[in-house]
C-alpha positions as CSV (number, residue, x, y, z in Angstrom):
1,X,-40.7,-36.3,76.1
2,X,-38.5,-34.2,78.4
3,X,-37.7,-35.3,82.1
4,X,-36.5,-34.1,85.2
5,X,-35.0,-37.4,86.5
6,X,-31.3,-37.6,86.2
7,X,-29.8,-40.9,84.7
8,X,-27.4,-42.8,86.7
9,X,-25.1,-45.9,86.4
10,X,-25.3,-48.0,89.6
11,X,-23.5,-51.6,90.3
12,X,-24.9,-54.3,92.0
13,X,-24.2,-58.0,91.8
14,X,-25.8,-60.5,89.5
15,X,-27.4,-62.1,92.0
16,X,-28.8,-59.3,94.0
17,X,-29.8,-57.9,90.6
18,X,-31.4,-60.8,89.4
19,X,-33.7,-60.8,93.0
20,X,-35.1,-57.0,92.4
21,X,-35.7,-57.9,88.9
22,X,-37.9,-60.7,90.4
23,X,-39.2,-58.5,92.8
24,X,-40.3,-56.0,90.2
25,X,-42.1,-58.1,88.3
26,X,-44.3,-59.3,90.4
27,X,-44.9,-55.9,91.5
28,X,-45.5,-55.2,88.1
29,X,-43.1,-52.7,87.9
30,X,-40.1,-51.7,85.7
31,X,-36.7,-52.8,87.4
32,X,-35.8,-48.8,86.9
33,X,-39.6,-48.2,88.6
34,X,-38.6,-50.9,91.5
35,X,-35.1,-49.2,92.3
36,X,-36.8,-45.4,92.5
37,X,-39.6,-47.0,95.0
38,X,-37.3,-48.9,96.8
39,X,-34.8,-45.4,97.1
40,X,-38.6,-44.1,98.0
41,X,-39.3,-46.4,100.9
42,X,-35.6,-46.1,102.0
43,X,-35.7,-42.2,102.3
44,X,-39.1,-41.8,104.3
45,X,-37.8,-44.5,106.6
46,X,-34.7,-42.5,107.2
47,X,-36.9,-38.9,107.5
48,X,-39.3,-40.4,110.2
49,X,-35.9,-41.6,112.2
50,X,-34.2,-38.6,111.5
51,X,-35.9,-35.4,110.3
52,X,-36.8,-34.4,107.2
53,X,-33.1,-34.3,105.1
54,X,-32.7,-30.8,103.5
55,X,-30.8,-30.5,100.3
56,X,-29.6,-27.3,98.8
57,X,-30.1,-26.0,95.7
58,X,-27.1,-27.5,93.2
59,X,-25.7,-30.6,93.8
């Protein structure tokens, strides 16, 4: 099954790790689902401060 989402490698400490995993599962969520909601919540917070962000074509 083919996807659009681009794989990343990100570093956090244990501890802080070990909380989102928590966090996650009582959401019921994946920790990879937890981390893309929590980028999510942290973007629209940002856009409703800010203005929409606008991102060009390539990265």
């Amino acid at each position: 099954m083919a996807t659009a989402k681009i794989q990343t490698g990100i570093r956090f400490e244990e501890e802080m790790l070990s909380k989102i995993a928590y966090i996650a599962k009582k959401n019921r969520r994946s920790l990879n689902a937890q981390l893309e909601f929590l980028a999510q919540k942290c973007i629209e917070e940002y856009e409703l401060e800010n203005g929409k962000i606008e991102i060009a074509d390539s990265l």
